[in-house]
N, C-alpha and C positions, 0 to 999 in steps of 0.2 A: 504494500500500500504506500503511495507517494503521500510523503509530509505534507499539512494544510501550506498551502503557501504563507509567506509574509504580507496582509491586508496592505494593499498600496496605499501611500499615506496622504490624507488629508490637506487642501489646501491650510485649511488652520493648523493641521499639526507642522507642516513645513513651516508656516512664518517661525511658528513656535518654537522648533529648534535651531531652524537656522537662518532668521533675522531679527534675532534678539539683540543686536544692537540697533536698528533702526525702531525701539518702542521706548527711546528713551535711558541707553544700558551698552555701554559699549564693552565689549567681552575682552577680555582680557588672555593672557596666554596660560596653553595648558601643554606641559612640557612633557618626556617620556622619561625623566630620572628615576633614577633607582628612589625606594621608598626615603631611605637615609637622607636623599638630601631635596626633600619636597619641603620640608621649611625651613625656616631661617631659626636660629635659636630665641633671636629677638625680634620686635616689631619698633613699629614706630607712629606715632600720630601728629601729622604736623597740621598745626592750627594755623590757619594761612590768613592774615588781616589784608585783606583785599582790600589795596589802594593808598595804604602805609597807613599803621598808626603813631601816632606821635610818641618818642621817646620820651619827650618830658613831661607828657601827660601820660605815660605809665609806669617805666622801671626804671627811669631817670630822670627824676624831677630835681628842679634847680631852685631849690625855697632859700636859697641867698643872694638868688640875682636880681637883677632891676624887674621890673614889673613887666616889661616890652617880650625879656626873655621868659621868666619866671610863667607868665600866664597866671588864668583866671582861679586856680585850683591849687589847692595844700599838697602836702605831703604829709603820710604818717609813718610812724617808727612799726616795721615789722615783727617776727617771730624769733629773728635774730637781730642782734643787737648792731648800729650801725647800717642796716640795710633799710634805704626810706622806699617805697612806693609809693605813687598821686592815690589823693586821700578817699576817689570813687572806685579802688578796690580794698575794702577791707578784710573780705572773704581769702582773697590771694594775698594779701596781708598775714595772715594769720595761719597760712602753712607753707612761709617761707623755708622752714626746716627742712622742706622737700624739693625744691627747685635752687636752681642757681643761676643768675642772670648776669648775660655778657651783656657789657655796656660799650663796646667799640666792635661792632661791625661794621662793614665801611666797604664801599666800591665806589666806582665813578661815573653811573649813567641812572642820573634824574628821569630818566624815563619808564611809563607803569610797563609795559611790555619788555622791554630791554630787562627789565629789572625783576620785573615775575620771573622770566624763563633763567635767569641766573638763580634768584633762590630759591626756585621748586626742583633746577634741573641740578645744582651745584653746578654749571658751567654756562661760560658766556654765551650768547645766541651767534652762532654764526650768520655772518653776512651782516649784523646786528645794522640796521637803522631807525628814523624814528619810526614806531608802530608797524615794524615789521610784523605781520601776522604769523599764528599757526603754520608749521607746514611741515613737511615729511623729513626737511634738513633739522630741524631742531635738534637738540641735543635730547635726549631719551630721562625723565621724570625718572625720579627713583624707583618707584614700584617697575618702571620698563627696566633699568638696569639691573633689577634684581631677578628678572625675570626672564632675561638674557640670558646671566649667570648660574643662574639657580630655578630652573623651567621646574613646573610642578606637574603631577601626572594625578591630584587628587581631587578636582575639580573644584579647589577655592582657587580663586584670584591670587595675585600677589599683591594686588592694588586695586581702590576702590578710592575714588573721587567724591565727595558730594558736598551739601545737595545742590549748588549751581555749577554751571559751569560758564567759565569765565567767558564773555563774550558784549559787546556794545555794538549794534545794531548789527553788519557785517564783519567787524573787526572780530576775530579770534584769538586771544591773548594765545602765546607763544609757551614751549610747554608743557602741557597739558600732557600730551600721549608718549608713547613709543620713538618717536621722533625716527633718525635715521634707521632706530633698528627695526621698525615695519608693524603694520597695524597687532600682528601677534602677541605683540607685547605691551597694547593701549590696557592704562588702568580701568575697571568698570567707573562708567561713571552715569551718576546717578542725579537727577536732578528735577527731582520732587521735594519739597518741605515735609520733613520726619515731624513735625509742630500739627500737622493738619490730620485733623480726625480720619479723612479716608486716607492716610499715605498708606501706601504698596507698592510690590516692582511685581506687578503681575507676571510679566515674561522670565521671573524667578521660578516659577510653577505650572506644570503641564497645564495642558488644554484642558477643559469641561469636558470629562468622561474620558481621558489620555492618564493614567494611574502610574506613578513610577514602576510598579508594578510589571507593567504592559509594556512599558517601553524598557527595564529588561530582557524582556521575553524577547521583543519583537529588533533583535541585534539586527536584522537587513534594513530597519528604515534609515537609516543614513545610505547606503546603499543602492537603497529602491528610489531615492531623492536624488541620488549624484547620476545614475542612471540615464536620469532624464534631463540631465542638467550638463554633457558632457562638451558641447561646445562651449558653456560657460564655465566648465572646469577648468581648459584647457588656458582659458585668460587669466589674467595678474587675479582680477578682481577674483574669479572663479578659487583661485586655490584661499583666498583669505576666505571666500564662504566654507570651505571645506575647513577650514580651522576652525571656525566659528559655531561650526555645526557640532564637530567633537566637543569643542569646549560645551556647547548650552546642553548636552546633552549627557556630559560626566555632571552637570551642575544639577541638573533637574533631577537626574540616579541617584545624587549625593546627598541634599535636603540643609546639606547642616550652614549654607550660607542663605538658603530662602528663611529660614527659622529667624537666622541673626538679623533681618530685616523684620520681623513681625514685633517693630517695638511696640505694640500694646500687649505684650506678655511683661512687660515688664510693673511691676506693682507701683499703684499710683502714687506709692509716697514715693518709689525712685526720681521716679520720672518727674515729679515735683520738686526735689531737690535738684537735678539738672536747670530746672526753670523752664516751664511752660512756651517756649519761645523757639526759633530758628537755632538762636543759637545753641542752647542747652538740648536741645534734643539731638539735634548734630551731633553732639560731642557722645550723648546715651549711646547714639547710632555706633560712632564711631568704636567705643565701648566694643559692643556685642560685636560687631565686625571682627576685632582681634581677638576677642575670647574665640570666635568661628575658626582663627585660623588665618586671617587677611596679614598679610605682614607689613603694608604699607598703608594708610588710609591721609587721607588730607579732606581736612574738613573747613570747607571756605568760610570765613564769617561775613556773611553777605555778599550781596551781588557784587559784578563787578568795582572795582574800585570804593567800594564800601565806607572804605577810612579816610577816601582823598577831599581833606577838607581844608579847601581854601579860602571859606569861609564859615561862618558861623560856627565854628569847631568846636567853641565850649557848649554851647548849648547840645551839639548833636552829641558829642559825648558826654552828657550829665545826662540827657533822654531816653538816649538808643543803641549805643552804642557800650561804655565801660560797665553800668551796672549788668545786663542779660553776660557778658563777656566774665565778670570778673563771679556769677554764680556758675555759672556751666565751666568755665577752666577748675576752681577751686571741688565742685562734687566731680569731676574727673576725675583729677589729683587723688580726693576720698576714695572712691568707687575704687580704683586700680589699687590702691592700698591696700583697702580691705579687704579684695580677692587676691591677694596676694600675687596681682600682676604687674604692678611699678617696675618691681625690678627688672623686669623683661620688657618693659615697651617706654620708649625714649617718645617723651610729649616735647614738641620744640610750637611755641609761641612765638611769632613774627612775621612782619608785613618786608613787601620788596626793602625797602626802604626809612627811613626818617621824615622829621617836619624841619624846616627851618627853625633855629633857635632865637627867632623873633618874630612877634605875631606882627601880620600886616594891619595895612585900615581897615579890612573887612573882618576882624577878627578871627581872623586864619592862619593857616602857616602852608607855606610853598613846599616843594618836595627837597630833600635830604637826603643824598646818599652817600654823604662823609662822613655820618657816623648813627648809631641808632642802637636800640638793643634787642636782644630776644631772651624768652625765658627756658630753659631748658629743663626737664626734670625724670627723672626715670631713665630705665636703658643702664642703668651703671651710674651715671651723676650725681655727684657728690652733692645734695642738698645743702643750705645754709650759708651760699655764699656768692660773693659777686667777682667774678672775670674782668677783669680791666676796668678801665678808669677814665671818662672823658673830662674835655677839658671846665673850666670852671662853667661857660655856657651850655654845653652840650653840643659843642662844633665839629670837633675835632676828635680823635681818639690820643689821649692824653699817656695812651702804655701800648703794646703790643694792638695791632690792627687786626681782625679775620676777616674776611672774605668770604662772600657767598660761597665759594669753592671749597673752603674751610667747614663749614657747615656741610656743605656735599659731604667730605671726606670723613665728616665727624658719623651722618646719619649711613652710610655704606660700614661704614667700622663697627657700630653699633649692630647693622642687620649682618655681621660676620661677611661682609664683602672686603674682601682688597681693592679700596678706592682705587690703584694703580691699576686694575685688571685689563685687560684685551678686548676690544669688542670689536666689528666690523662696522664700516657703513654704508651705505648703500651701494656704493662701488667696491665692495669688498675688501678694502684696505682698512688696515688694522689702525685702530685710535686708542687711545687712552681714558676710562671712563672719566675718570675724575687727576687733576691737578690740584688738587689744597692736602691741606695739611690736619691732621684730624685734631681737632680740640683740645688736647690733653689736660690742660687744665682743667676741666669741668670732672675728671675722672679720678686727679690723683690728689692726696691730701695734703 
């Protein structure tokens, strides 16, 4: 008796597996390693302040300077002694013990794109000019480079993006994916608000009446799908559907990264303490994402350019901006604590960029990228203390300088990559992932 055939598959089960990046969710790389090296020992969450936020209205306020530099806002004494913070975080105030904050980062291009794609990707944008866009030459975001390195064969992501993704009207901030190392290695990215009662990534979960179950069983529908698809296989576009298609299809087998997105499992006083908002549920999200297993997540605080305030800055940061920011960084903090995951996942807080260290007539401050700070905490860092030293205004960096590339080297060292490693790019010629230098101060006592 001849076997039941395999039921030819469904237009809906097709989008289903294999264009689950066009519903909103761009798939990320599923690699064939041996089981040992499908994760990273550690992860990482970088809190990305889209659009720069002010240095000295966060981790480096200047409560001795003239009024012009100083700005509208206090400073208060932290959890360690000697360390001040502006006075609208008090939450991140009060578990200073756990972070460590470098106050001289520093590059030299005042530009938001130029400047994104340096400190999401740790390296400069090639060809860099102004508002160069998105594009396939970029240099490869961290979650790409790890994913490179360390291809996974379990069906989590190495990377996951959300919830916006950076973009103003056509322009596509730079970045963002895989870059020269090809769409296989784009982080998922997700761009829904985790804050809104209906959120979901539906195309995380079969179709209506399509069972994981069934789609064990039924091993020929990728198959029975390429089949018919074989002049489009045969094209560029065609072999990235055929990646695309394995990937959503170990993902939808696998369950345990659709689960980590059903944040209303999580108990309403959690999710209370995060704060009821974009940004604190981001960060929940962010949470469950690395408890799944994701080893890179960036969670944007607000749309594009978010922080870039040239004017009216005080006001937007007393309303909208430091308070939802300084309760959802600080129950992270708790949360990874408490479960006993700090020490394995390295949280880095910071925007491209600085403000000028003199508000203008509109009571604003222009872009800064001579010096700025970020906060770093987890991953191995030494809690309780601060990295370098700006100058009396917050101009300048006044001790040792790092570099977006610094930061690169710091976050691949962390997820056990060798910053220095090998990658190809589009032309197959061998480059260098990363050029900086890893941090070491943030590690050693």
């Amino acid at each position: 008796m001849n076997p039941t055939p395999h039921p030819r598959p469904t237009r809906r089960e097709l989008l289903q597996v294999g264009y689950s990046g066009l519903l909103g969710l761009t798939l990320g790389s599923a690699g064939r390693a041996s089981a040992e090296a499908q994760r990273s020992q550690k992860s990482v969450i970088l809190v990305f302040l889209t659009g720069a936020a002010s240095h000295l209205e966060t981790f480096d306020p200047k409560p001795d300077a003239v009024a012009e530099v100083r700005g509208e806002f206090g400073s208060i004494p932290t959890s360690v002694p000697g360390l001040r913070v502006c006075e609208l975080l008090p939450l991140i105030a009060a578990r200073a013990d756990r972070y460590a904050v470098v106050r001289t980062l520093a590059h030299r291009d005042n530009n938001h794109t130029a400047a994104t794609h340096h400190l999401v990707t740790g390296a400069k944008q090639p060809g860099v000019r102004f508002d160069k866009p998105l594009s396939r030459d970029d240099w490869p975001c961290y979650a790409a480079g790890l994913s490179y390195l360390r291809p996974r064969a379990d069906g989590v992501p190495s990377g996951v993006t959300l919830p916006t993704f950076l973009a103003e009207g056509p322009l596509l901030w730079p970045g963002q994916h895989g870059g020269f190392l090809g769409p296989r290695h784009d982080p998922w990215q997700i761009t829904r608000d985790p804050n809104k009662p209906d959120f979901r990534v539906d195309n995380l979960r079969p179709a209506p009446g399509l069972e994981v179950e069934q789609l064990r069983d039924r091993a020929g529908l990728l198959a029975a799908v390429n089949a018919g698809q074989r002049s489009l296989a045969e094209s560029a576009a065609g072999r990235r559907l055929a990646d695309q298609q394995q990937q959503a299809l170990s993902v939808l087998t696998s369950g345990a990264v659709a689960r980590a997105f059903e944040i209303d499992r999580e108990p309403p006083a959690v999710r209370d303490r995060y704060g009821r908002h974009a940004f604190g549920q981001s960060l929940l999200l962010a949470r469950r994402l690395v408890e799944a297993g994701v080893s890179v997540v960036q969670a944007n605080m607000g749309r594009v350019q978010n922080w870039d305030n040239h004017g009216g800055l005080f006001g937007r940061m007393k309303k909208d901006l430091l308070p939802p920011l300084d309760r959802g960084v600080s129950a992270l903090l708790d949360d990874l604590a408490e479960r006993g995951m700090l020490d394995d996942t390295l949280v880095i807080v910071a925007g491209e960029f600085g403000r000028e260290p003199k508000v203008n007539k509109q009571a604003g401050r222009e872009h800064w990228a001579s010096c700025f700070s970020g906060l770093f905490a987890g991953g191995g860092v030494r809690g309780g203390r601060v990295v370098g030293r700006s100058d009396k205004t917050g101009a300048y960096p006044a001790t040792t300088p790092y570099s977006p590339d610094d930061l690169g080297a710091t976050v691949y060292h962390v997820l056990g990559v060798d910053p220095a490693s090998e990658v190809r790019d589009r032309l197959d010629r061998p480059v260098q992932l990363n050029r900086g230098e890893v941090i070491r101060a943030l590690f050693v006592g």
